[in-house]
C-alpha positions as CSV (number, residue, x, y, z in Angstrom):
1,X,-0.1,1.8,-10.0
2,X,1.5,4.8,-9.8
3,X,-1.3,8.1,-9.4
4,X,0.5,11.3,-10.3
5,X,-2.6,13.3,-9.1
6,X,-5.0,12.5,-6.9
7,X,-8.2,14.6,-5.2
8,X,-8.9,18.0,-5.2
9,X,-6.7,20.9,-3.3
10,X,-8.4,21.3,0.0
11,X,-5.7,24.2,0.7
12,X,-1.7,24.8,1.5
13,X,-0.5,24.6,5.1
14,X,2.8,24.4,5.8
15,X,4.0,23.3,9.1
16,X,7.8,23.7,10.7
17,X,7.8,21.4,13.7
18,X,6.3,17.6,14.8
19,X,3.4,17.2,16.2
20,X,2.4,16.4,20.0
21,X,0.0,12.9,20.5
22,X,-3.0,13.0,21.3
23,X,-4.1,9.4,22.9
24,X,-7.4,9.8,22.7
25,X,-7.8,12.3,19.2
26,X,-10.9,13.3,18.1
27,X,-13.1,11.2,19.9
28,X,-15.1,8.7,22.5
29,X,-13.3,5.5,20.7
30,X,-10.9,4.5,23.6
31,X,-7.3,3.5,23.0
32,X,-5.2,1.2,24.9
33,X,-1.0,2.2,24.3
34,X,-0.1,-0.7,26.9
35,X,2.5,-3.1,26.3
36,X,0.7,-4.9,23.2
37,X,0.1,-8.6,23.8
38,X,0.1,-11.0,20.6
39,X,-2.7,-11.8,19.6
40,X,-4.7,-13.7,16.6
41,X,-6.5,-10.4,15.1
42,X,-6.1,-9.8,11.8
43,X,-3.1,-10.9,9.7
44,X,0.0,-12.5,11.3
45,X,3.4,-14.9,10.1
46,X,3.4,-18.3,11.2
47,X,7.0,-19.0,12.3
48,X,7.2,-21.0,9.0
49,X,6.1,-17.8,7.4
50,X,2.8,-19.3,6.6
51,X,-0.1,-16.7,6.6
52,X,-2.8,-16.5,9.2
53,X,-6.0,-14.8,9.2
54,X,-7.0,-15.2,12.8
55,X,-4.7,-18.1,13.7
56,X,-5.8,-20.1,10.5
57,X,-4.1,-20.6,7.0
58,X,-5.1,-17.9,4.6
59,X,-4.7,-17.3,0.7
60,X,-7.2,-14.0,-0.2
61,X,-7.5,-11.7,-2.9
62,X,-9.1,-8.4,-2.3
63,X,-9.1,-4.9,-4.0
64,X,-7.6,-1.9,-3.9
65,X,-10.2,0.7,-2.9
66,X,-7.2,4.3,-3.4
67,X,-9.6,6.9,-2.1
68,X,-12.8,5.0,-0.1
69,X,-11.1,7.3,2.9
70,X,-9.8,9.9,1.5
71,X,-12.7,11.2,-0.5
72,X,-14.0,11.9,2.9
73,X,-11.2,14.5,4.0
74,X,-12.6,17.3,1.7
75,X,-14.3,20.5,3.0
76,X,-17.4,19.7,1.2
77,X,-17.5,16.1,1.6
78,X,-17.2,15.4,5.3
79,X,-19.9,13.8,5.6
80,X,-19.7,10.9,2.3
81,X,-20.5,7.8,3.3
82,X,-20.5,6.4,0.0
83,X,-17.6,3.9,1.2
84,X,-20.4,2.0,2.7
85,X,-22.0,1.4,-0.8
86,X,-18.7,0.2,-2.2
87,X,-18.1,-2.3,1.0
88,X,-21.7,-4.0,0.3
89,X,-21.0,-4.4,-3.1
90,X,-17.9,-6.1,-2.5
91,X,-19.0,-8.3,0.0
92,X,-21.8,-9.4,-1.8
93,X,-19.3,-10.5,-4.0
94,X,-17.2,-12.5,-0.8
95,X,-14.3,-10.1,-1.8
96,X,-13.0,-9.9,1.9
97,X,-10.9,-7.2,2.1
98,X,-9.4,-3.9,0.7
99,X,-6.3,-1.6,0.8
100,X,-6.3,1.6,0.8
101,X,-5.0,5.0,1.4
102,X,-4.9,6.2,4.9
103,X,-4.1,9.8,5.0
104,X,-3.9,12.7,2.7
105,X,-2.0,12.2,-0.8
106,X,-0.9,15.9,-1.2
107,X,0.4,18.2,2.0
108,X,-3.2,20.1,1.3
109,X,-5.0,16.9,1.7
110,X,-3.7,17.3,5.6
111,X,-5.3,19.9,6.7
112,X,-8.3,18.6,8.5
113,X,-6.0,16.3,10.2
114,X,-4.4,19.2,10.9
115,X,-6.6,21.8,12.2
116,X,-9.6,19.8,13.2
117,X,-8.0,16.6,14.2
118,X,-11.3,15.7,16.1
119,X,-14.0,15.8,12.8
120,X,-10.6,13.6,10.9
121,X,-10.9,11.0,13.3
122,X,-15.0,10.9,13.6
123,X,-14.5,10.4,9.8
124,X,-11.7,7.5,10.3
125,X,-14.2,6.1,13.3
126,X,-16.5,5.7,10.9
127,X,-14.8,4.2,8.1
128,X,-13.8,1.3,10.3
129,X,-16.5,0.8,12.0
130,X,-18.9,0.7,8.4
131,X,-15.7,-2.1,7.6
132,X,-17.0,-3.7,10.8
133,X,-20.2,-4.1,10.3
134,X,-20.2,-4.8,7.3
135,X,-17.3,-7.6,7.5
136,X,-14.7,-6.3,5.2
137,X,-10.6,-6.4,6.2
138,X,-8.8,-3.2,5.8
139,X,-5.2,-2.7,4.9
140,X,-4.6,1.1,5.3
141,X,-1.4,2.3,3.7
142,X,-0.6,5.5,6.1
143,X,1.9,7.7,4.1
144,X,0.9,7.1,0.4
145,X,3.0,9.8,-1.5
146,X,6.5,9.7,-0.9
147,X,7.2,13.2,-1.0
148,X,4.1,14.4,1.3
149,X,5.2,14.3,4.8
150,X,8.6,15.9,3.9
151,X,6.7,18.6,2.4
152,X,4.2,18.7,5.1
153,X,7.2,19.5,7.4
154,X,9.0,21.9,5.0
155,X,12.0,19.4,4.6
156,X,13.6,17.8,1.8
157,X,12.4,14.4,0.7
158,X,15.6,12.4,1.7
159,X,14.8,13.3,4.8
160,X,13.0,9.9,5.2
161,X,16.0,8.7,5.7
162,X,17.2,10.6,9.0
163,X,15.8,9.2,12.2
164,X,16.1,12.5,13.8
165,X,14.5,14.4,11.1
166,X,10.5,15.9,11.6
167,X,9.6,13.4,9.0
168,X,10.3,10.8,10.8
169,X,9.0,12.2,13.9
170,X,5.2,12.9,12.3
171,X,5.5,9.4,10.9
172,X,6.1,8.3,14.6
173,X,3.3,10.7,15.6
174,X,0.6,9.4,12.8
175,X,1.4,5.9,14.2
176,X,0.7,6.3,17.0
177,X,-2.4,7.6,16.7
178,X,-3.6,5.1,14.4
179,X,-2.3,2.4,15.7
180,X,-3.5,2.7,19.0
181,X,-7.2,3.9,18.1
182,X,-7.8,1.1,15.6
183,X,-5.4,-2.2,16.9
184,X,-8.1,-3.8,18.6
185,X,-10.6,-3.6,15.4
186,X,-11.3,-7.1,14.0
187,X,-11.2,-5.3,10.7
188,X,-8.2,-4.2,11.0
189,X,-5.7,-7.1,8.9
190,X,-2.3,-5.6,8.4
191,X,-0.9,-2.1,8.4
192,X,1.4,-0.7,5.3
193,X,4.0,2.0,5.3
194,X,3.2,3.7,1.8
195,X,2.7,3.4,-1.5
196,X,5.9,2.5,-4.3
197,X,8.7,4.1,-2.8
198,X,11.2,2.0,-4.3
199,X,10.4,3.2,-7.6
200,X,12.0,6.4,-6.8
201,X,15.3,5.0,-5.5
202,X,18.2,5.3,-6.7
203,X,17.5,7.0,-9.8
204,X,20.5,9.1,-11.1
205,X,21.0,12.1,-11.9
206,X,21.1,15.1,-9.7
207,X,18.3,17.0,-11.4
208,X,16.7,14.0,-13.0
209,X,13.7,11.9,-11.4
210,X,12.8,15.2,-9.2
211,X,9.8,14.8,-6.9
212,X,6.3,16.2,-9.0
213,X,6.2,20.2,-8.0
214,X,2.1,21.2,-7.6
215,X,2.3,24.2,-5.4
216,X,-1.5,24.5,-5.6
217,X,-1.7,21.0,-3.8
218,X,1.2,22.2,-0.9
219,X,4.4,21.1,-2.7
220,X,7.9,23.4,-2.7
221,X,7.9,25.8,-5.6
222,X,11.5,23.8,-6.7
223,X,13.1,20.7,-6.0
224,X,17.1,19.8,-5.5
225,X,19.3,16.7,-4.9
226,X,18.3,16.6,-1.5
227,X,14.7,15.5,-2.2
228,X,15.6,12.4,-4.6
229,X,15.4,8.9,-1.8
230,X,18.2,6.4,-2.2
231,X,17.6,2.8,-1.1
232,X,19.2,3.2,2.6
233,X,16.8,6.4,2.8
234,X,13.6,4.1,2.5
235,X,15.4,1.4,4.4
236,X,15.2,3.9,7.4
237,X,12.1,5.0,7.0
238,X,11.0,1.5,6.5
239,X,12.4,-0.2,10.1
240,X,11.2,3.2,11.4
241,X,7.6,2.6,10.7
242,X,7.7,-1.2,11.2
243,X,9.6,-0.4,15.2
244,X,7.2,2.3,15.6
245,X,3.8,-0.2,14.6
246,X,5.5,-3.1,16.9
247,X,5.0,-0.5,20.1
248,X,1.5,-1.0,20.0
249,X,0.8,-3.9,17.6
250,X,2.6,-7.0,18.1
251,X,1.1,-9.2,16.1
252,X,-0.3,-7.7,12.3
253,X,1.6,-7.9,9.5
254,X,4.0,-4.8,8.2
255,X,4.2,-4.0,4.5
256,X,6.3,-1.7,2.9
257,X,3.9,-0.9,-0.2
258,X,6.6,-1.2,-2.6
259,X,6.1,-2.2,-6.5
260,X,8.7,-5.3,-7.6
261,X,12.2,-3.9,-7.5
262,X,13.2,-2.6,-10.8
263,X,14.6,-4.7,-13.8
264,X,17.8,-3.0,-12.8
265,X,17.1,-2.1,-9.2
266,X,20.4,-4.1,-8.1
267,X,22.7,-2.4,-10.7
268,X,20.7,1.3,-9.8
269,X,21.5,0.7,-5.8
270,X,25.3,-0.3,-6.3
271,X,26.5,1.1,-9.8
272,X,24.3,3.2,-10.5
273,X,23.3,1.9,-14.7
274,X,20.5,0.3,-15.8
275,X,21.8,-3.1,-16.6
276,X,19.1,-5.8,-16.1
277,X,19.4,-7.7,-13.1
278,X,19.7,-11.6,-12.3
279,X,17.2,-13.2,-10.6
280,X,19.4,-13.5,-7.5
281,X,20.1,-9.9,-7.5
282,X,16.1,-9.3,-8.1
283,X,15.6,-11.6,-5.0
284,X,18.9,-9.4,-2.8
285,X,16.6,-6.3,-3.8
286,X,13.3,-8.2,-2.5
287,X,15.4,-8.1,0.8
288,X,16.9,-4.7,0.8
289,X,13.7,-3.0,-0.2
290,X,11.4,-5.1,2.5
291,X,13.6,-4.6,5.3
292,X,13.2,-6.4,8.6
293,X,11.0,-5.8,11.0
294,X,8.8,-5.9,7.9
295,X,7.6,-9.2,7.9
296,X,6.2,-9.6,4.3
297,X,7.1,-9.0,1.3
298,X,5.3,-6.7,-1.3
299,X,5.4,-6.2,-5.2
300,X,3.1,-4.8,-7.6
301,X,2.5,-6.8,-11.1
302,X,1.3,-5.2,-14.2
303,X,1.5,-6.4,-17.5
304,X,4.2,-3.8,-18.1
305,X,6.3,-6.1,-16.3
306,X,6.0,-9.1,-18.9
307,X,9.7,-9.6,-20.5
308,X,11.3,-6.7,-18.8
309,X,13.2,-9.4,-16.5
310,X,15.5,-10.5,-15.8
311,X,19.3,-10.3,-17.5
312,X,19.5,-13.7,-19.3
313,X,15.8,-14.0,-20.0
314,X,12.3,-12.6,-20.8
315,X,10.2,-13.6,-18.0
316,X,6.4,-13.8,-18.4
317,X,4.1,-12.8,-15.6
318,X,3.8,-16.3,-14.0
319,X,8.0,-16.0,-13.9
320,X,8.1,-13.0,-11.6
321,X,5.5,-14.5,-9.5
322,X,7.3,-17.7,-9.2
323,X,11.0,-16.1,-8.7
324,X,9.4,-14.3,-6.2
325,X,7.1,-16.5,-4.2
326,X,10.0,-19.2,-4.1
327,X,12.4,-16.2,-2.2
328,X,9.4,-15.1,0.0
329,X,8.8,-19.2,0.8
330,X,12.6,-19.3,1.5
331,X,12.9,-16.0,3.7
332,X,9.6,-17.2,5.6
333,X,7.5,-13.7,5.0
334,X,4.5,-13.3,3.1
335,X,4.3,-12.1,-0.3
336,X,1.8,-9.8,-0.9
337,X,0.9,-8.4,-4.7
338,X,-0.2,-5.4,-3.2
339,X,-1.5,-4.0,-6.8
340,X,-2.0,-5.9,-10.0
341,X,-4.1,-5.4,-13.1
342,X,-4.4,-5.2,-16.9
343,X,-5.2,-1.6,-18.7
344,X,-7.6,-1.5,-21.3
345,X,-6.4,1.5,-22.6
346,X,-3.4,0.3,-23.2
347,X,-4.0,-3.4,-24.3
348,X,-7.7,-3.3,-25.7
349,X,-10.2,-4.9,-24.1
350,X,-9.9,-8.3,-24.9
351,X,-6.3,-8.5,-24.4
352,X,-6.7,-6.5,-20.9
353,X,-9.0,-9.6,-19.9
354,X,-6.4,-12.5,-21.1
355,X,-3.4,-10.6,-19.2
356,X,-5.6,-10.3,-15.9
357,X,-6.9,-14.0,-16.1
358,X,-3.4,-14.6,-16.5
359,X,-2.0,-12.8,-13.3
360,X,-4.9,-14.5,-11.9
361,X,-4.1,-17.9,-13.0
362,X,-0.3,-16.8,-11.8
363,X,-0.9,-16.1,-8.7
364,X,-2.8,-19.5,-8.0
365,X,-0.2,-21.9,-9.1
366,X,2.3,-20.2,-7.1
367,X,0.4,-19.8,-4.0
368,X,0.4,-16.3,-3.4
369,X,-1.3,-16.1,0.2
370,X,-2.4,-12.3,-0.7
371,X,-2.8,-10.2,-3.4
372,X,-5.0,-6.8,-4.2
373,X,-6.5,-5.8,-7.4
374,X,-6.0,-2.4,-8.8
375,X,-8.8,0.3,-8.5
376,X,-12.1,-0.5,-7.0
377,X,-14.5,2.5,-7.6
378,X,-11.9,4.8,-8.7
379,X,-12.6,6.7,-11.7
380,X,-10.0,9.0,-13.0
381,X,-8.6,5.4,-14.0
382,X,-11.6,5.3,-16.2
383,X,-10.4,8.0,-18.8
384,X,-6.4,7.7,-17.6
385,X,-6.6,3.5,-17.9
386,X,-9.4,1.7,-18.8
387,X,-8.8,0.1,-15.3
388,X,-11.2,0.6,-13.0
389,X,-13.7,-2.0,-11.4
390,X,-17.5,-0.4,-10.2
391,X,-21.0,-0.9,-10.1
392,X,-21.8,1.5,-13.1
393,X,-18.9,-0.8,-15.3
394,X,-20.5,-4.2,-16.3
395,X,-17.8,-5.3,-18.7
396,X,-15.5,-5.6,-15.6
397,X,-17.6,-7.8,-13.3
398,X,-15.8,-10.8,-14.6
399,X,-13.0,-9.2,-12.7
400,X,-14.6,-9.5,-9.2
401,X,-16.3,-13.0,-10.4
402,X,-12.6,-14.8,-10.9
403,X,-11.3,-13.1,-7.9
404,X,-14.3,-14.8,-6.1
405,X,-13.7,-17.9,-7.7
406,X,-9.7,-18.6,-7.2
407,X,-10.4,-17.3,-3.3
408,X,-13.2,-20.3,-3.0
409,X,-10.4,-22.4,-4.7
410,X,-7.7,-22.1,-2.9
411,X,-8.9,-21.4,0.8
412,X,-10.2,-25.1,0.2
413,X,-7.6,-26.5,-1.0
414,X,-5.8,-24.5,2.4
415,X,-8.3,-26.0,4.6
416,X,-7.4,-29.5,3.5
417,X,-4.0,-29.6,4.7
């Protein structure tokens, strides 16, 4: 789901150079940045690409909770805990783990990271250690917003795509830090690169498809050419991240974040139209936009998506999933539906609840091994969707109850074999 705006402006910093590491930022919780070691924490691939949670079989559905962290970045709001609510609520529901995003959307929302590095990690320390005790997974997705960390540095967005550039080296920088203070959590399942990235590639048109300007939030005051991404941008970015995790993580998976290639991702990438794609291409697009060393693959499913593939067909949801879990089976990485959902506003209620039961039902004959409902506790996507799942919105329990439902289902019918 794509969020144009997110949180409130906490401020604009601009910065013009990487930052130095810190191994031990912000706190007493001690890092180890050895050699890492496999090990059975957390998510993993199965040589046959089978996914493991801790060395077994696994097929989970969990939620996306968008700001759990993030809400706690804010000058006046350093101290809310109310994640901790949300993480009872969902595991008294057996819903056993969430994504979500793990850094600031907008360059603004970096500034405590920035200038008081020590209070942003007690809030972080926190966070996973309420996930701990609690017993929920966590899937943080570091660099949410495509165009923030370019904008952070005061470069253009394509920049993702140069290995020398300042982007790339705060990436390497965030990493590190993360990576190394959190690898040894048990809560800690898989770690994810951003947030539908793909989306943006590609696009023609050199001042068409422009990054969103909010100068208030720390954006550039104009945009140019040189802040559109192209496929081998994200590509770099991408094996980037995934080499940068595999220096202190050996084991978890790596997800890009991205949405399903677009109905004419293949024809955007090498002739620049919009001509639907095959299914094969869809699948050659799968690969490009999931790059090795990412070892899963990751697609979003709405019901937009419903007959908008591919070129000699109009494939239903349960289509995609299949097209797409048979090429994830084949390739031997994970697929993960990072986001999927039905909007209210946009179907009506009861049509919203037919569409999601579908996905649902989708999913489980295909044998998706993970997948993440989009928003837990979330509500801007009250009065923008009609989409969002929490404790004060009874009509959408039933969403939590199936999700509970098909995880009893099919982690049986996992343990069996």
């Amino acid at each position: 789901m794509k969020i144009i705006s997110c949180a409130r402006s906490v401020g604009i910093v601009m910065i013009a150079g990487a930052f130095l590491l810190s191994c031990k930022t912000g706190g007493a919780r001690e890092v180890d940045i050895s050699s890492p070691e496999p090990s059975l924490t957390g998510l993993t691939v199965a040589a046959d690409g089978t996914l493991l949670l801790e060395g077994s079989p696994y097929h989970g559905v969990g939620v996306n909770y968008f700001n759990a962290f993030i809400r706690t970045l804010h000058p006046e709001s350093l101290q809310d805990t109310s994640y901790r609510t949300g993480f009872r609520y969902l595991k008294e529901r057996d819903i056993p783990f969430i994504r979500f995003n793990a850094g600031g959307f907008w360059p603004a929302n970096w500034n405590l990271y920035r200038h008081n590095k020590a209070q942003y990690f007690r809030n972080f320390d926190a966070f996973v250690e309420a996930a701990e005790a609690i017993g929920i997974g966590l899937i943080p997705s570091l660099f949410w917003h495509h165009s923030t960390i370019p904008d952070l540095v005061q470069e253009p967005v394509g920049q993702w795509g140069n290995r020398e550039s300042k982007t790339i080296a705060f990436m390497r920088t965030y990493v590190e830090e993360v990576v190394t203070r959190y690898k040894d959590s048990p809560a800690i399942w898989g770690w994810e690169f951003g947030n539908e990235y793909n989306l943006v590639a590609d696009l023609p048109g050199d001042n068409d498809h422009l990054p969103q300007i909010t100068v208030e939030n720390g954006t550039p005051a104009f945009r140019t050419k040189a802040d559109k991404l192209g496929t081998q941008d994200i590509q770099v970015a991408l094996t980037e991240f995934a080499k940068a995790v595999r220096k202190y993580d050996a084991s978890r998976i790596i997800i890009s974040g991205n949405a399903n290639p677009r109905p004419a991702a293949w024809h955007l990438y090498t002739e620049k139209n919009w001509n639907r794609d095959t299914p094969g291409e869809y699948c050659r697009m799968l690969d490009e936009q999931n790059p090795d060393p990412v070892n899963t693959f990751s697609i979003h499913h709405y019901p937009d998506n419903e007959l908008e593939y591919f070129d000699d067909q109009k494939a239903s949801l349960t289509e995609v999933i299949r097209v797409t879990m048979e090429h994830a089976v084949k390739q031997k990485k994970p697929l993960f539906v990072g986001e999927f959902g039905a909007q209210e506003l946009k179907l009506g209620a009861e049509n919203a609840r037919t569409k999601y039961l579908e996905l649902l039902q989708g999913m489980e004959e295909c044998k998706v091994p993970l997948a993440a409902v989009w928003v837990f506790d979330y509500p801007p996507h009250d009065q923008q969707e009609g989409i969002n799942i929490s404790p004060d919105n009874g009509p959408r329990e039933y969403m939590l109850q199936a999700i509970r439902e098909m995880n009893l289902r099919m982690n049986r019918e996992a343990g069996k074999k």
